[in-house]
C-alpha positions as CSV (number, residue, x, y, z in Angstrom):
1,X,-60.7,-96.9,-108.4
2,X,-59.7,-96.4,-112.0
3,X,-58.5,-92.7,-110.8
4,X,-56.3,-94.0,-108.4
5,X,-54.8,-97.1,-110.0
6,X,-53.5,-94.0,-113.3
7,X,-52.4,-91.7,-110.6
8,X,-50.3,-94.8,-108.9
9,X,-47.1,-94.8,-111.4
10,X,-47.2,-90.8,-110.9
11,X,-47.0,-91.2,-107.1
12,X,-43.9,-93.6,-107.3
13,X,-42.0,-91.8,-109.9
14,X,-42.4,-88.6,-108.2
15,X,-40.0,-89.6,-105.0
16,X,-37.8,-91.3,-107.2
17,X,-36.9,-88.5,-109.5
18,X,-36.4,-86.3,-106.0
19,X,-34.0,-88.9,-104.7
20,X,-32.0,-89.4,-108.2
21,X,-31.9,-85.2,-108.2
22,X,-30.8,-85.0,-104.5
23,X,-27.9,-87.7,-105.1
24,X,-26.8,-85.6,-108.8
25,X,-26.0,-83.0,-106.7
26,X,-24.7,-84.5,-104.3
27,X,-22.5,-86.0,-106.9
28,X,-22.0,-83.1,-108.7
29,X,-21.0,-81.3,-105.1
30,X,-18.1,-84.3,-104.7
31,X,-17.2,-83.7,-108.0
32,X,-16.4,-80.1,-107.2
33,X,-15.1,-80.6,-104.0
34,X,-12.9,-83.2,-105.0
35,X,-11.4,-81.4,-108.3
36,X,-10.9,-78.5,-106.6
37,X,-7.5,-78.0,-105.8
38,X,-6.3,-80.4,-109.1
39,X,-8.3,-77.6,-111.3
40,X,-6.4,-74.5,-109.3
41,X,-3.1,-76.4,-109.9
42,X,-3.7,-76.9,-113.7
43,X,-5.1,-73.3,-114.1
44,X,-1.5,-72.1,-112.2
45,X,0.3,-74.1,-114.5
46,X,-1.3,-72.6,-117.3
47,X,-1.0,-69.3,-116.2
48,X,-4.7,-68.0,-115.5
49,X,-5.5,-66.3,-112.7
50,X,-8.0,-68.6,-110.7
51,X,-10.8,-67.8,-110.0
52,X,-13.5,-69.1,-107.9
53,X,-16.0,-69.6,-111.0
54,X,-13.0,-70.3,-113.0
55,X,-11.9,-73.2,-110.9
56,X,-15.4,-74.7,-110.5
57,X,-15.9,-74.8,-114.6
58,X,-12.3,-76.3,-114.9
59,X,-13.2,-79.2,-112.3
60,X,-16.3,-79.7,-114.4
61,X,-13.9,-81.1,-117.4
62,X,-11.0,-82.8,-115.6
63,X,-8.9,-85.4,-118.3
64,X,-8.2,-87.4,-115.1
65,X,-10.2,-86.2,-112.0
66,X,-10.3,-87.3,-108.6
67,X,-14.4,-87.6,-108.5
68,X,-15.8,-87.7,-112.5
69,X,-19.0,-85.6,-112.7
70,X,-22.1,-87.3,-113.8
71,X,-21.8,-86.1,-117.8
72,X,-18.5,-87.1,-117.7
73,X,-19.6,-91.1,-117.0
74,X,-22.2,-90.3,-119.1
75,X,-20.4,-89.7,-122.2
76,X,-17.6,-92.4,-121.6
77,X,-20.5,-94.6,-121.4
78,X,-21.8,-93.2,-124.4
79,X,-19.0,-93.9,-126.6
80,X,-17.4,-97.0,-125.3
81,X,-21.0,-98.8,-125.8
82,X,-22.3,-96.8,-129.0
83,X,-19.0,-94.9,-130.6
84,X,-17.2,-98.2,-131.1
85,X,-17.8,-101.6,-132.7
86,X,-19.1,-104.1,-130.2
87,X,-16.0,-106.5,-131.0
88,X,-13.5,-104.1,-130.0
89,X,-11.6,-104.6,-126.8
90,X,-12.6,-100.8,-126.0
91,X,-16.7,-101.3,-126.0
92,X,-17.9,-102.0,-123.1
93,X,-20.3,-104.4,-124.3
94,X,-17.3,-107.0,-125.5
95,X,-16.2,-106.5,-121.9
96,X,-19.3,-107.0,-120.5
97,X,-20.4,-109.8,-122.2
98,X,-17.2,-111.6,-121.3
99,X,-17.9,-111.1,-117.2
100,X,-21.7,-112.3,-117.8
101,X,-20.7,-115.4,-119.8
102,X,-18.3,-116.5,-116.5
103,X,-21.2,-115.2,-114.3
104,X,-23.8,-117.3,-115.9
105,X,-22.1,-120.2,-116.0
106,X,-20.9,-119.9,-112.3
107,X,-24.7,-119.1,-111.2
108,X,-25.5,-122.0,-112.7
109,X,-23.3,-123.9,-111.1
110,X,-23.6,-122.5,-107.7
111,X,-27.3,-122.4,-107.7
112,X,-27.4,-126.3,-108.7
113,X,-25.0,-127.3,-106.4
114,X,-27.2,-125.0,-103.9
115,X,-30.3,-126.8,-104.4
116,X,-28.6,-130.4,-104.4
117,X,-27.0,-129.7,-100.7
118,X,-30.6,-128.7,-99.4
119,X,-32.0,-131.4,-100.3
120,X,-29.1,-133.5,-99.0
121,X,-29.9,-131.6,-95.4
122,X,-33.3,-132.0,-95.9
123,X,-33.7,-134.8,-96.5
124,X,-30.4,-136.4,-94.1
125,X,-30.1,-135.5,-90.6
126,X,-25.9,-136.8,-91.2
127,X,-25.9,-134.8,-94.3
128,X,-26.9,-131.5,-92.1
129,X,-24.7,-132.3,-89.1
130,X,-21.8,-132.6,-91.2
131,X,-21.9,-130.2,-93.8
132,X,-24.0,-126.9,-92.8
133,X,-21.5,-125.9,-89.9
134,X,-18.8,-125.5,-93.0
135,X,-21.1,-124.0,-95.6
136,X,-21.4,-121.6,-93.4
137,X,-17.6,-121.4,-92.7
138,X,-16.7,-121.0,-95.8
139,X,-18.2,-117.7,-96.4
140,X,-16.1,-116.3,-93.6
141,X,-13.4,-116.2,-96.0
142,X,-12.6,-113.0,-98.0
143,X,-13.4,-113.6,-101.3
144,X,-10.1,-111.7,-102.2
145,X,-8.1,-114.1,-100.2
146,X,-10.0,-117.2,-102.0
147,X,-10.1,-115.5,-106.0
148,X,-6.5,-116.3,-106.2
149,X,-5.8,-119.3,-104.5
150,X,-8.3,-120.8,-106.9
151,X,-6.7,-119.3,-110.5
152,X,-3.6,-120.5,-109.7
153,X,-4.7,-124.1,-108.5
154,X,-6.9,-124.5,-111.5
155,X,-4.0,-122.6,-113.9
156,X,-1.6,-125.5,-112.9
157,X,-4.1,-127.8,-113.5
158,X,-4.2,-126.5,-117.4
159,X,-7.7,-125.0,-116.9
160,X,-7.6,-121.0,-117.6
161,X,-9.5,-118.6,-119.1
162,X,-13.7,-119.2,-118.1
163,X,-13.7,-122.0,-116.2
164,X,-11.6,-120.3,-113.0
165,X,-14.6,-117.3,-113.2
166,X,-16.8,-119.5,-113.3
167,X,-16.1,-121.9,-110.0
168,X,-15.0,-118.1,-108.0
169,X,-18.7,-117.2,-109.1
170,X,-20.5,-120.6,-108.0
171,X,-18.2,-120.2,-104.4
172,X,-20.0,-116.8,-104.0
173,X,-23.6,-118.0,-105.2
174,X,-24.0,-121.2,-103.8
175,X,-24.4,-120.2,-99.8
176,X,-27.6,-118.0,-100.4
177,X,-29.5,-120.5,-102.6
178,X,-28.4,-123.4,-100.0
179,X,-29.6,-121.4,-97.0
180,X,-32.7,-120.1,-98.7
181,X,-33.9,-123.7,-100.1
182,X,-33.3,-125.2,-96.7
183,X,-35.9,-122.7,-95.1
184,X,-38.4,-123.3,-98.3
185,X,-38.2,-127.0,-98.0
186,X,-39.1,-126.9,-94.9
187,X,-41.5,-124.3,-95.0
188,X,-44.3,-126.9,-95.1
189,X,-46.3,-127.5,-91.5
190,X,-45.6,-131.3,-90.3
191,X,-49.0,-132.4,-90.2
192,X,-49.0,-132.0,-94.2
193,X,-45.8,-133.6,-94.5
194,X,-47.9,-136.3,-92.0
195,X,-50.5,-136.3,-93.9
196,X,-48.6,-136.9,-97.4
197,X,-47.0,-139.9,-95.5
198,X,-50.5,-141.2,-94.9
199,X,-51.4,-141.6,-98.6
200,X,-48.0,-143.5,-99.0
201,X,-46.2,-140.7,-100.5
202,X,-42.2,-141.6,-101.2
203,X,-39.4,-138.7,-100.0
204,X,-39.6,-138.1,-104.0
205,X,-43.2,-137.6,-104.2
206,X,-43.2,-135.3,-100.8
207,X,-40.3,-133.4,-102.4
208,X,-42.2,-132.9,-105.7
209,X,-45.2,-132.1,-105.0
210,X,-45.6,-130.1,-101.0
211,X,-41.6,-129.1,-100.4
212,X,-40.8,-127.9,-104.0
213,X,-44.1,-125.9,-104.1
214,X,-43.4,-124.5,-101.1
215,X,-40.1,-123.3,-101.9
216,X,-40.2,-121.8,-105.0
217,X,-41.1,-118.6,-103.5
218,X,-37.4,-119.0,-101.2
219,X,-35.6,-119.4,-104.2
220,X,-36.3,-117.2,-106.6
221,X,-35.4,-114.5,-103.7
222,X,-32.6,-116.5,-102.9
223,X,-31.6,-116.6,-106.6
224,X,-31.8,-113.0,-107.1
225,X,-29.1,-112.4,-104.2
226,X,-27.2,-115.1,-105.9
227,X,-26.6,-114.0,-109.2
228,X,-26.2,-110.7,-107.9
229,X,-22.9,-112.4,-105.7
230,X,-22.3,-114.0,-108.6
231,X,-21.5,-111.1,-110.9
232,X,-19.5,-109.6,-107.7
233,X,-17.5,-112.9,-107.6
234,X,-16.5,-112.7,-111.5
235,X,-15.0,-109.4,-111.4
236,X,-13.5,-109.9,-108.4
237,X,-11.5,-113.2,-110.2
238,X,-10.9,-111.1,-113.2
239,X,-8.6,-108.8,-111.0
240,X,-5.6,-110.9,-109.9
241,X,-4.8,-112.7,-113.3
242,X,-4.1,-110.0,-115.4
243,X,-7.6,-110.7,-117.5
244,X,-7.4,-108.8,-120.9
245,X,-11.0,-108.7,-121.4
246,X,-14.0,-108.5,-118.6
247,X,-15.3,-105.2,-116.6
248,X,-13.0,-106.4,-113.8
249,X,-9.7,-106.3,-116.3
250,X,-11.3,-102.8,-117.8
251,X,-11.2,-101.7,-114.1
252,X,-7.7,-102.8,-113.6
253,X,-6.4,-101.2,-116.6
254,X,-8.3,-97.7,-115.7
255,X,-6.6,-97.8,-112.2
256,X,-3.2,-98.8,-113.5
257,X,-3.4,-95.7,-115.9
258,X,-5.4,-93.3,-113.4
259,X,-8.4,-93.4,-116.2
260,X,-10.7,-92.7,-113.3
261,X,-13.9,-91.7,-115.6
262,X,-13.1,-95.4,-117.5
263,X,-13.4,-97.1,-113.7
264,X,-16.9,-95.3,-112.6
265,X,-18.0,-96.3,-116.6
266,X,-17.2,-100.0,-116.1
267,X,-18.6,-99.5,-112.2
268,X,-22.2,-98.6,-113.6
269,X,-21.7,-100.8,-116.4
270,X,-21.4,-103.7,-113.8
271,X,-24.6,-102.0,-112.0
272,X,-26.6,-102.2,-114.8
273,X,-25.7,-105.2,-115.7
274,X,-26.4,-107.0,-112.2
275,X,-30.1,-105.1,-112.2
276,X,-30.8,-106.7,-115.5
277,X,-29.5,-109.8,-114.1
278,X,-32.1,-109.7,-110.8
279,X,-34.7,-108.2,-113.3
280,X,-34.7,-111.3,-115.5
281,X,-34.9,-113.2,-112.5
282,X,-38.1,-111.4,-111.6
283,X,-39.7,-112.4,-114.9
284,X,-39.0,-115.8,-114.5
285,X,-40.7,-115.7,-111.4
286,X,-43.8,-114.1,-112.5
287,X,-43.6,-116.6,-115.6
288,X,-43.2,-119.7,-113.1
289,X,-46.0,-117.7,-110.8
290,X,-48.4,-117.7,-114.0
291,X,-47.8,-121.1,-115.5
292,X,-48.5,-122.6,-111.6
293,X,-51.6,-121.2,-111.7
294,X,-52.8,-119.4,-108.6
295,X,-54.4,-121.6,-106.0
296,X,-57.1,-120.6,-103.4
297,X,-55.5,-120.7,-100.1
298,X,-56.3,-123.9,-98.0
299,X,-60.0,-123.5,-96.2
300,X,-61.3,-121.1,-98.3
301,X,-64.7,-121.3,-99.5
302,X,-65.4,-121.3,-103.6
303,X,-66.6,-117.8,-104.5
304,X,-70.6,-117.5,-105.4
305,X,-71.1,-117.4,-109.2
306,X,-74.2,-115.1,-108.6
């Protein structure tokens, strides 16, 4: 048993490290491909003679390529997080910390106003009737459509800068953890709900203690989609207003000045970011999992002490 549970991590990294290798060359193969004829033109200009290994080095180290290879993301990441103060407007950490500030505040948002309308359909059959047919319409609408519909609404309304992030974010977040808390709130059977109904139990007491139990488990998945959509949601609102700080405005500015290495930076920056995001999610799950306390399942007979 012991030799199997230390030869486990070994076993999982193993196809992990052959699927990151196949997709570096696969990148590296775009890279090439896609560079090709920009590096032939430049080595014309210059007046080389091209050659085929000639060509393939000179697509290797593009200023502006097409496809950046993988050291070249590597080292724009490298300097805009560690070569320059984390004030500056050209670390990616200042712009990243300005797109997760409008992200956390819209997932909080949107994941509260999630929870309150499933327990409003829960709980209200008029509530349910009503209001699910255009939760669900409402994500039928581009999010690119929406984003700037919303900034200049709130803009006239005096209300720039975070705020407008922030509600674009909640629109995005709020559908998952609605849909997902419905299902968990009604995950429990109705003969307990009966049952709970036979002590005397109020809709609050049912709610606390059998339909939020019960849903936890929906919601932390539900969250992790959500603050995923979340993140998605604040760089997309970051694009139409001209931002001057955020991944989404570093993203802009690369593509208005054909900085294509500075867009896949700020794309894997935004990556990371939304993996530590779902990650931390996790851990709170596991924390919430631990301080609940794990509960033998309903029937089961205590185990012997002998």
């Amino acid at each position: 048993m012991t030799r199997k549970a230390a030869s486990f991590p070994r076993g999982r990294a193993l196809p992990v490290a052959g699927v990151v290798l196949v997709l570096l060359a696969g990148w590296y193969l775009a890279a090439l491909l896609g560079n090709w004829n920009g590096a032939a033109d430049a080595l014309v200009r210059a007046g080389a003679a091209p050659d085929a290994a000639g060509i393939a080095a000179a697509s290797m180290v593009q200023e502006r390529p097409v496809v950046p290879a993988p050291h070249q993301v590597v080292s724009e990441l490298s300097r805009s997080v560690l070569g320059v103060p984390l004030s500056s407007k050209r670390s990616l950490v200042y712009h990243a910390w300005v797109t997760l500030s409008a992200t956390l505040t819209g997932f909080a948002l949107g994941s509260l106003l999630g929870i309150a309308l499933a327990i409003a359909i829960v709980h209200l059959r008029s509530v349910e009737a009503s209001l699910m047919p255009w939760i669900v319409a409402s994500q039928t609408v581009p999010i690119l459509a929406v984003a700037p519909i919303i900034i200049v609404a709130l803009g006239a309304a005096g209300l720039t800068g975070l705020l407008p992030k922030a509600v674009i974010a909640a629109y995005l977040c709020f559908f998952p953890v609605t849909v997902g808390m419905v299902k968990g709130l009604n995950a429990p059977d109705r003969i307990q709900r009966d049952l709970m109904r036979t002590y005397s139990a109020s809709r609050g007491q049912i709610l606390a203690r059998l339909r939020w139990p019960a849903a936890l488990p929906y919601l932390f998945a539900s969250l992790k989609i959500a603050v995923a959509a979340s993140l998605v949601g604040t760089i997309v609102a970051e694009l139409p207003n001209g931002a001057q700080a955020g991944l989404g405005a570093r993203l802009l500015a690369g593509s208005y000045y054909g900085q294509t290495i500075q867009i896949w930076a700020a794309l894997f920056a935004a990556a990371a970011l939304s993996a530590l995001l779902v990650q931390g999610i996790g851990l709170a799950e596991g924390a919430t999992a631990r301080a609940l306390g794990a509960r033998p399942a309903a029937g089961s007979a205590p185990r012997s002490t002998r």
